[in-house]
N, C-alpha and C positions, 0 to 999 in steps of 0.2 A: 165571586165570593160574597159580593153585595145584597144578588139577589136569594145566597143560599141564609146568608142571616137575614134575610126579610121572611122568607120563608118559615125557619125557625121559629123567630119571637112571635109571628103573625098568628101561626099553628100552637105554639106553646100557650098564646091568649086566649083564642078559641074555644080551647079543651078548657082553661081554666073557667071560663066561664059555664062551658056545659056543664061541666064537674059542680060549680054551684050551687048552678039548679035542679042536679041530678040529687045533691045533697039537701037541697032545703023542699026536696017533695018527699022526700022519707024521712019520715017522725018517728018510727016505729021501728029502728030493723031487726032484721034476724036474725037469729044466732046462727053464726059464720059454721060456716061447714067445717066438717069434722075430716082431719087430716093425717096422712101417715109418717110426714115428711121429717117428725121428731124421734123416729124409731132409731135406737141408737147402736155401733159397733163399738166407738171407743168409747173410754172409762169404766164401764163394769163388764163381766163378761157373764152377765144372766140376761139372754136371751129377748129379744125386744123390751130391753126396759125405754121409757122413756127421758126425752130432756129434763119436763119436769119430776122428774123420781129418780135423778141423780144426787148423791152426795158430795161432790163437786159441781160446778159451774158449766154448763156447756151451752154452746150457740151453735144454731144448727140454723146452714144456709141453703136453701134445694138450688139445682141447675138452671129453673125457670126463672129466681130469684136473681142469681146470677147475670142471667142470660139478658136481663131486663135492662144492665148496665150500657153506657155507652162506653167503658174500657172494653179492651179487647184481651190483656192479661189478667191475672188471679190476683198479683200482688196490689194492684191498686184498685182492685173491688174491695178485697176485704178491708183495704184500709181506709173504707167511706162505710162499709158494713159493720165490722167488729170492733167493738171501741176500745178495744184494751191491745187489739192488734197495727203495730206502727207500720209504716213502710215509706221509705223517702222517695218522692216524685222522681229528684231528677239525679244522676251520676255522672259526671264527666272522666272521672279518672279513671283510668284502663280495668285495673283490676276487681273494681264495683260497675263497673254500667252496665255492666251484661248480664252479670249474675250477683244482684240486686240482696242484700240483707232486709230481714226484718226482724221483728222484736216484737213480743207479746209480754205483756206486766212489765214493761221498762228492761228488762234483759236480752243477751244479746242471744243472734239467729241462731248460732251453735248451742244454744238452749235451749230449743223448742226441738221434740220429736214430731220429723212430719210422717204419715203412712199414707199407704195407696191401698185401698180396699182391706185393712189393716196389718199391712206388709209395713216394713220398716222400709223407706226411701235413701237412695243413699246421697252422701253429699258431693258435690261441686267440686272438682279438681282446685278448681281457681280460689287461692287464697285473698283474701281483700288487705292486701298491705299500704292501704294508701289511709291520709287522715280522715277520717269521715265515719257517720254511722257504720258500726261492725266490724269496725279497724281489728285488728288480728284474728276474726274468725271465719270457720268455712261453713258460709250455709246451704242449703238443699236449695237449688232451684226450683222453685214450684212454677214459675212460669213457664216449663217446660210439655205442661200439660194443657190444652187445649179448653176451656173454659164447657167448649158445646159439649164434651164428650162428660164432661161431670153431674150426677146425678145427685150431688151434696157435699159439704162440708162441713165437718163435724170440729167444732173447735173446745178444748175443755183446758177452762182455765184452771191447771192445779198440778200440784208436784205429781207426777205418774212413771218415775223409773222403778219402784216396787214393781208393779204391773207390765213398763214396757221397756225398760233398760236404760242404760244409759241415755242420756242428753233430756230426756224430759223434766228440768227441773219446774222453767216456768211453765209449762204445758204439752200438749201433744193439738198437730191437727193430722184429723183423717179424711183425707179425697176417695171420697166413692164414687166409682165409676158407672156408668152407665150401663144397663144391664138389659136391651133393650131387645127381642126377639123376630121383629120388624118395623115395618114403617121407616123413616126418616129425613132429613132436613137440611138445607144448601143455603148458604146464607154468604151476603157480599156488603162488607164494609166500607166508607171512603170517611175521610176526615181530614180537618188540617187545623192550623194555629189560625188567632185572627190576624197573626202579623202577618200570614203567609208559608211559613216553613212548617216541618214536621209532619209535611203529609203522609198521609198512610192507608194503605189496603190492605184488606183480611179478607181472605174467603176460606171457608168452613165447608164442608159437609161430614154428615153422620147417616149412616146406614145398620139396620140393624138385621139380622138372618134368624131364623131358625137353625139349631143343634139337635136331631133327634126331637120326639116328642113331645120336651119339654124344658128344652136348653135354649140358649143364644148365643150369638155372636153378635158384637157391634163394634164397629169399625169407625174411627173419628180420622176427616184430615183437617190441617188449617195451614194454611202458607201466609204468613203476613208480613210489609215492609212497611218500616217507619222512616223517613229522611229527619237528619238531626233536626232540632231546635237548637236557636242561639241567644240567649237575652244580652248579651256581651253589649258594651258600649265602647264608645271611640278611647282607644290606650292613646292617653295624650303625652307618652313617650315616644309615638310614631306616629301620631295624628293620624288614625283610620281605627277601622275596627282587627285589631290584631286574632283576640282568645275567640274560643267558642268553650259555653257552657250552656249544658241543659243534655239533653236525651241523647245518644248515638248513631250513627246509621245504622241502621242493622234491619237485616233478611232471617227470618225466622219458617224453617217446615218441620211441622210437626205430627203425628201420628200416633194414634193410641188404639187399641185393641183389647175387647175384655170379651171373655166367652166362660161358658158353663153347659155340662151336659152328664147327663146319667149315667151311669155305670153298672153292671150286673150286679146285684146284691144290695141294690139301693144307694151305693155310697154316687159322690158325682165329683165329678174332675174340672179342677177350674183354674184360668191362667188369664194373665194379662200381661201386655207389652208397650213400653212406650220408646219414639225414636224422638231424637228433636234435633237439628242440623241449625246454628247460628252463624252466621257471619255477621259481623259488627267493628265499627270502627270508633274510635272514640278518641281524644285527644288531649295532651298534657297542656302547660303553659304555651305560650309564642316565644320565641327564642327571638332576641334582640338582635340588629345588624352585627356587632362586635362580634357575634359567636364564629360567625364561619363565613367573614365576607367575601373568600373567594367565589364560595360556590351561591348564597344566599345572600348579596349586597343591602336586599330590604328585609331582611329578618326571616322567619320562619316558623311555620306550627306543626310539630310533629305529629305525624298518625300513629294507634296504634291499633293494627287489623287482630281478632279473636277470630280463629276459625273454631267451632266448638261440635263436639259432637258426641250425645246422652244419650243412653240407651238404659234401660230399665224394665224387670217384668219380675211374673213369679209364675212357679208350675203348683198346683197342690191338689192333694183328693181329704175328702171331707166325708165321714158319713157317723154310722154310730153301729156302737156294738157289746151285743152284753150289757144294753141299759147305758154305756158310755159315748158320746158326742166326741169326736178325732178330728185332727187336722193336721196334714202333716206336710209340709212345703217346704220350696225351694227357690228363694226371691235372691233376684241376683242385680249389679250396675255397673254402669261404666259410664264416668266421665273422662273426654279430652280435649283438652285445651290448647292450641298452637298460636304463639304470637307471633305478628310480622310489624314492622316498623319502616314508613319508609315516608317520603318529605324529609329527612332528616340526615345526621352525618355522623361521624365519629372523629371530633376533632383531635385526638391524638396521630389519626393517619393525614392530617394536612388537606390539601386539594384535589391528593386522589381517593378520596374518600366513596365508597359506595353512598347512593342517599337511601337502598331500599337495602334490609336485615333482615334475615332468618334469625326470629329471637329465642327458640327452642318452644320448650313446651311445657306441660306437668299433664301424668292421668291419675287418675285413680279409681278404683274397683272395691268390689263389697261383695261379699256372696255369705247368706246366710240362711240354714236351714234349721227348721224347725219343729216340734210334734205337741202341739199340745191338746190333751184331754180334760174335758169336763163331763159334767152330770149336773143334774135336778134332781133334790130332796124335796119330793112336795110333800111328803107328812111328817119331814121332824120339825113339829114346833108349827108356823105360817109357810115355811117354804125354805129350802139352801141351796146354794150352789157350790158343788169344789172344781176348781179347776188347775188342772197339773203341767208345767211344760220341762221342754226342756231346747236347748238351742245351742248352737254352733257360728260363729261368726270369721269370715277370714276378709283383712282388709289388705291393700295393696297402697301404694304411695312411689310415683317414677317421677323425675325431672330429667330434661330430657336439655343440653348445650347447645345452645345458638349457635351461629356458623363465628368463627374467629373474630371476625369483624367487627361482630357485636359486638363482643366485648372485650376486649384486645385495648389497652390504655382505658381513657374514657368513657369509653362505649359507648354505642345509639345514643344520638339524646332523645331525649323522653321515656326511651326503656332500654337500658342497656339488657343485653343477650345475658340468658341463666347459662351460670358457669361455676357450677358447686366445684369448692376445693377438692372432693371427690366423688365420685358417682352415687347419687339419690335414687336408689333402688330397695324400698324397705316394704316388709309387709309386717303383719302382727295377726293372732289367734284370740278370739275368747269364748271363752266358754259360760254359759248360767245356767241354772235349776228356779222353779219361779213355784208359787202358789199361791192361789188366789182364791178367798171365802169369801162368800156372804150368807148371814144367814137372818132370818125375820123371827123374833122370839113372838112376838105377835102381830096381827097384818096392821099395817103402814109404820112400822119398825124396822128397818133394814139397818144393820151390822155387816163394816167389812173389813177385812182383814185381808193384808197381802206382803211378803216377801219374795226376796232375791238376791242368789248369791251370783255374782260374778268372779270369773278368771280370767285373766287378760296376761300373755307371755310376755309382755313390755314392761310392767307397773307391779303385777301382784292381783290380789284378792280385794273384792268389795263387796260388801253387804248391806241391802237398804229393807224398808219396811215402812210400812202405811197403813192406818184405822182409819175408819171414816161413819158415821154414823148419817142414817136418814129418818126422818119421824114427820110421818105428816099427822099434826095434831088434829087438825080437822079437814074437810074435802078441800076446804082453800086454805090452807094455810099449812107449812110445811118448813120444817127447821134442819140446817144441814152441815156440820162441821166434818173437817180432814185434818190428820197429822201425820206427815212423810217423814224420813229420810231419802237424799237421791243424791248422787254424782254425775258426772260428765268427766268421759277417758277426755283425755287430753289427744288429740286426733294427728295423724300423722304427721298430716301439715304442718301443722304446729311445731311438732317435735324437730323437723328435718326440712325444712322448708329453706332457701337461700338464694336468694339475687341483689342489687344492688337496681335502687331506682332516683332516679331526679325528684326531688321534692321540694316543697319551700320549708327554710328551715330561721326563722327569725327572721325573714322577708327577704331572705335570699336563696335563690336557687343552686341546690347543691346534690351530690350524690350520696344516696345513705344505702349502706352495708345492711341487709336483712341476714344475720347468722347463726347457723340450727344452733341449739344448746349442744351438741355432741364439738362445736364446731369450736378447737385449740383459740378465737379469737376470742368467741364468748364465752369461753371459759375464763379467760385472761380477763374480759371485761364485769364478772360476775354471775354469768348464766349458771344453775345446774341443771337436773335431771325433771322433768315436769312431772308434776305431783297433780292425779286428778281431783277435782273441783268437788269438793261436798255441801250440800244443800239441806236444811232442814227449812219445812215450808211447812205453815198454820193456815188455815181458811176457815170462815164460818159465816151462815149467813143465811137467809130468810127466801121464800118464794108462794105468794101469792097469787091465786085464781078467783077475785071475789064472782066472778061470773063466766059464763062460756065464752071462750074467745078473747078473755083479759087474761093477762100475766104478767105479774113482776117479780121481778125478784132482787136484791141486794145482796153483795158479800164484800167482805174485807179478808185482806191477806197481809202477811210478812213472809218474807224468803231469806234467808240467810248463808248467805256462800262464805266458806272460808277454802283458801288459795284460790282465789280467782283468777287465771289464765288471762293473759293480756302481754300486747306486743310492749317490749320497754320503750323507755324513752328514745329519743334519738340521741345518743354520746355523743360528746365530742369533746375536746380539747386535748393538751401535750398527751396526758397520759393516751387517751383513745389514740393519738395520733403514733406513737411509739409503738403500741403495740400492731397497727396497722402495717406501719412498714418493717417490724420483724418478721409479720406472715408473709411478706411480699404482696400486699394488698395498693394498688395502686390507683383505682376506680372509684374508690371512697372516701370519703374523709370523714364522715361520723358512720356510727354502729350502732343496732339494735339487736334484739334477742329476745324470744319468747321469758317469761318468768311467772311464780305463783307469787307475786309481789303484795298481794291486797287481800283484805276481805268485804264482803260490803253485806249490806243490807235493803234490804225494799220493802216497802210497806205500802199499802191503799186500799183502795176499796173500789166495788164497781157497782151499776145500777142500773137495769135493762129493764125497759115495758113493752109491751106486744098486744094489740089489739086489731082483731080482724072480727070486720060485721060483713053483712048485707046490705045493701043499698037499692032498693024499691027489687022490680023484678028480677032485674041482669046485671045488676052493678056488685062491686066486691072491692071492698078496702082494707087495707095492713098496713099502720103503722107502727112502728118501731122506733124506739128512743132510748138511747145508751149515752150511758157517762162512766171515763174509767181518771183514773188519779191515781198519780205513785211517785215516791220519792227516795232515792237510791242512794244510800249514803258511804262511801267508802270508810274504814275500820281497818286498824292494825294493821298500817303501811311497812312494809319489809324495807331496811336499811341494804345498799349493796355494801354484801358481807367482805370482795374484793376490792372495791376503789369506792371506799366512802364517802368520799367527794364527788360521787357521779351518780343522782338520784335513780333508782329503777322505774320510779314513775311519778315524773312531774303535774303538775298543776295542770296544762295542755291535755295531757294524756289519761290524767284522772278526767277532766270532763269530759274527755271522749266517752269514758265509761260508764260516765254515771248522767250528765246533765247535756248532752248534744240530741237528744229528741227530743218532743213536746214530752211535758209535765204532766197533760191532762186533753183528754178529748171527748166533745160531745157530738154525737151522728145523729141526726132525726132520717128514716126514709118515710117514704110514702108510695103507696102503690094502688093507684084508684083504677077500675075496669069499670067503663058503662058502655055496654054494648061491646060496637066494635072498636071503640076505642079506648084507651090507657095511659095512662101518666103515671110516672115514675119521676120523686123526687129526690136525691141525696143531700142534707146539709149538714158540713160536716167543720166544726172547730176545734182548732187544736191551738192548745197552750201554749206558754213562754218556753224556752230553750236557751241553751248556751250556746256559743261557736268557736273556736278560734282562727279563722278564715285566713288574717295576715298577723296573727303570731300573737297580741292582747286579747282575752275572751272578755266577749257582746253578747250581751241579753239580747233577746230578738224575741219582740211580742207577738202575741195571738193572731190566728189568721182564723178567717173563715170563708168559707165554699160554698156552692149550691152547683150541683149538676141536675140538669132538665132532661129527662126523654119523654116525650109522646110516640104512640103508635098507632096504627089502624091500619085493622083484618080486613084487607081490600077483600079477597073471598077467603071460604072456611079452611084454604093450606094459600094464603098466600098475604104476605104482612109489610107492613114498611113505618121503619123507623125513624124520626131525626130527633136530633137535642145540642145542648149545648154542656159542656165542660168547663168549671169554672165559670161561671154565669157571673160572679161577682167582679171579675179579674185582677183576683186577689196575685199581690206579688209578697213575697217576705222581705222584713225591715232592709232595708240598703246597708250594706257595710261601710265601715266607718271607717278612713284610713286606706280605702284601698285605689291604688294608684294606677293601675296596668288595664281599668276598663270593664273589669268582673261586679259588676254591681250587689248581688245577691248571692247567700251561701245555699248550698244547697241543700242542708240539713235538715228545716220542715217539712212539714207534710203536705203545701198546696202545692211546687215545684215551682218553677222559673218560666213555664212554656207560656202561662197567660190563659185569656182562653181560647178554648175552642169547639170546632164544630164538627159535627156528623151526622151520615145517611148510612142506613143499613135496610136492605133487601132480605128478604126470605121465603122460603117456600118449604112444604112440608109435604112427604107422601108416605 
């Protein structure tokens, strides 16, 4: 490991000084090539418009872009790339490590709509019920998708459920896939921490075919394994190192497939599939000797095994007719999630306790079809667009009983066995109508207008709507305001969701009751019926080009949600305790429930530059610099209407919602090519944050990062990478108070691993 960080810094200097001198012999340069890579699918639906000639905000990242990083998943590139988009490093608790939350403009994951070539993606079985970023919501795993196989990322900061339905209040992102007709590319990753742990390999390849003519086929695999990281220190309750916190074990194969091909009559037929196979291990608290000395004399740390397995794709044909442009599909998912538990016991069974649990499961499904039509108006006025849809949605929701054992008295420790009061078997329908205008009264004038009526068989009728105006007053200068309405259903999960888990609760380890709102205990405890989430969202803001190849632009926003969706507080005392053991509840001693307890607000502003030159003959440089800010203030707290003395949502649980990620973050990259070699820099800072890690909430100040990659094109298909990660080896502030050996929370955005390093191989045919 000695010689691979001598290697590193030796090569990382080298380059810095060619880079130099490559820069101080061009006085002169040229204007940067002209690229397609802004041509855009989401946010408007007129036909190649671009990022800059949107009326919202969008960031557009290509696959080479991507591909330049030294991470291996989506979620922690964009979170060094996009500055308004969060994503926390590290997750120890079971039902976050694997399938990881993010957040875009300070709100949470089940806010953001994510699509695949712009199909709606469906979300994550696994609900995130543990304390931490995106505590009660179910996000989309995007890491499920192979990084190589993506040809961009379209990310548009701004209310868009007029246009794309439900959940996109803070935004939409859209993964375009690789569309690629041959040629292709095999690539092999190693890396590890500099303490030593968390090593990891990834090998890739992509293959592209010919479809008739003038179609394609391309094919992506990637198989990658990470061994945990630990920053845990000596628990001077047991004098050694007990916890482990930081990243999971976990084995990742995944597979993605996108094809297109003609059809008689002109129209053409296109489909993509994605598989993704997880196994992961991850781990609760250390169980102190007292718990089960028969069997574990020196204590004990529970595992908890995710076996997971996603599947995703869509069938559609596409062409025009009658002067009308169609599209009419059939995007469908599945996710499944199966828990096991084993280092562990169930001390209600004594000494003959099993140590290893079947803790059941949850899936869920999504099948949604679609048809929509548009047309171009090029002579009324400078130009129009209508475009017409209509859509179908059918969602599913199963929980599926661990074996007795689990949960039988106490259950597992660290995850007791799901064992809903009655069988969690639920699906739901809905249905909308959409339309979407824009129209130009004169050229660099753009007016748009859009509605959307939804039906949902659970809730009822919704109705939302959005204007947005574009005026480029002169070639560089360009003015751009939006005003939405938008919701978010309340997701199955949510509604019907129930287990029971170990958690710390006032600095002691206890089991808490998660129970659906349908469910006789939350009802007793105050739950009712969930009411979907409404959103009214303003943006407006500026974007300049004063020359070819510079661009900036600026925008500020407020979002305004009222019933905001969030897990309640954790209950507890007589009353909670009464009504537990009238249900025959004996595994719990406090309770929670989904509820529309809050309303909040957010406001900030964001600020992105982009400049790409020439640099003497062969050289080529893009930098990038972003700064996002926003501040989320909770509004009009709901009293429980049933036991008034039992907050819906305390202090803890409001900062989860509002103040547990950074405040603010600024990302510089940097992307220099001279010749055959390149350097790629990420620096990225992120703001002050809240936590409440052992039960008082700590401020936890600014961190800052730098990730290094160099490369060099040994021949014209064959490349080799290395760099370093965390180049600063920034850790977040030490918690205060905390007894058991856990040093750091995991809430920011640098993580706990430290840094580290890596080599990457590749080849191209």
């Amino acid at each position: 490991m000695t010689v691979f960080k001598g290697l590193a810094a030796g090569a990382a200097l080298t380059m810095s000084l060619g880079a130099t001198g490559a820069l101080a012999q061009s006085s002169a340069p040229a204007p940067a090539e002209s690229t397609i890579d802004e041509v855009l699918v989401v946010g408007s639906r007129v036909p190649g418009r671009l990022a800059t000639e949107t009326a919202a905000p969008v960031d557009v990242f290509t696959g080479e872009v991507l591909a330049e990083r030294g991470f291996t998943d989506l979620g922690k590139i964009l979170g060094f790339l996009a500055p308004s988009f969060n994503y926390p490093r590290s997750q120890t608790s079971p039902s976050s490590s694997s399938t990881r939350g993010f957040s875009l403009r300070g709100l949470g994951p089940d806010q953001v709509l994510i699509l695949v070539n712009g199909h709606r993606r469906h979300a994550s079985s696994v609900l995130n019920f543990n304390n931490g970023v995106g505590r009660g919501t179910v996000p989309v795993d995007i890491n499920t998708i192979p990084v190589t196989a993506i040809a961009r990322i379209e990310v548009l900061r701004d209310g868009a459920a007029a246009q794309y339905g439900s959940d996109a209040i803070a935004g939409v992102i859209n993964i375009v896939l690789r569309s690629d007709a041959r040629g292709g590319e095999a690539t092999a990753t190693a890396g590890v921490t500099e303490d030593g742990d968390g090593q990891s390999g990834v090998i890739t390849g992509r293959i592209g075919l010919p479809l008739g003519h003038d179609g394609f086929l391309t094919v992506t695999g990637e198989a990658r394994t990470r061994k945990p990281t630990n920053s845990a220190e000596i628990d001077p309750r047991v004098g050694r190192i007990s916890q482990r916190t930081g990243d999971p074990d976990a084995q990742n194969l995944l597979l993605t497939a996108n094809a297109e091909a003609a059809l008689p009559g002109g129209a053409r037929a296109y489909g993509f599939g994605t598989l993704a196979l997880r196994d992961s291990t991850s781990t609760p608290l250390f169980r102190l000797p007292s718990v089960a000395p028969a069997l574990y004399p020196n204590g004990f740390l529970p595992n908890i095994n995710l076996d997971m397995l996603d599947l995703g794709g869509a069938l559609g044909v596409r062409g025009e007719m009658a002067g009308w442009r169609y599209d009419l599909s059939d995007t469908a998912g599945y996710d499944r999630g199966d828990f096991e538990v084993f280092n562990s016991v169930n001390t209600s069974l004594g000494a003959t306790s099993p140590t290893r649990f079947n803790s059941g499961g949850v899936t869920y499904g999504q099948n949604l079809a679609n048809l929509t039509v548009s047309r171009g108006f090029d002579q009324v006025m400078a130009g129009a667009n209508l475009a017409l849809g209509l859509e179908y949605r059918n969602e599913t929701f199963k929980i599926r009983s661990g074996e007795p054992a689990s949960f039988t008295g106490a259950g597992a420790q660290g995850f007791p066995g799901f064992n809903p009061p009655t069988p969690i078997d639920v699906d739901r329908n809905a249905f909308s109508a959409f339309v979407d205008a824009e129209i130009s009264p004169v050229k660099g004038l753009d007016i748009g207008v859009a509605a959307r009526a939804e039906d949902y068989s659970d809730f009822g009728r919704k109705a939302t709507g959005k204007a947005s105006v574009f005026w480029r007053a002169t070639p560089w200068l360009a003015a751009r305001t939006t005003v939405s309405s938008g919701f978010r259903a309340p997701s199955l999960q949510q509604q019907y969701f129930s287990t029971v888990t170990s958690q710390l609760s006032a600095g002691a380890l206890v089991n808490i009751g998660t129970f659906a709102v349908t469910d006789p205990v939350a009802r007793a405890l105050g739950a009712s019926d969930l009411r979907p989430e409404t959103s009214k969202h303003y943006s407006g803001g500026v974007v300049l080009m004063p020359r070819d190849g510079l661009t900036f632009s600026l925008d500020a926003f407020r979002i305004e949600i009222e019933d905001r969706i969030a897990l309640s507080e954790s209950l507890s005392g007589p009353a909670v305790t009464a009504i537990l053991q009238r249900a025959g509840i004996t595994n719990a001693s406090q309770a929670r429930f989904f509820t529309n307890a809050i309303d909040t607000k957010t406001q900030g502003f964001e600020a992105t530059g982009n400049w790409r030159t020439r640099i003497g003959d062969d050289g080529r440089l893009n930098l990038t610099v972003g700064y996002a800010a926003f501040d989320t203030d909770p509004r009009n707290p709901r009293s429980n209407p049933t036991v008034p003395t039992l907050p819906l949502l305390a202090a803890s649980s409001l900062n989860t919602l509002t103040d547990a990620e950074p405040r603010n973050k600024l990302t510089l990259s940097a992307d220099l090519r001279v010749g055959r070699w390149s350097l790629t820099a990420d620096a990225a800072r992120f703001g002050r944050y809240k936590a409440a890690p052992v039960g008082p909430i700590q401020v936890f100040g600014s961190d800052a990062t730098l990730d290094l990659t160099l490369a060099y094109r040994v021949t014209e298909r064959m490349r080799v990478q290395i760099g370093a990660l965390n180049v600063t080896d920034a850790y977040p502030d030490r918690v205060r108070g905390q007894t058991d050996g856990r040093p750091y929370t995991e809430a920011g955005g640098v993580g706990v691993d430290g840094r580290e390093y890596f080599i990457r191989l590749g080849a191209s045919f």
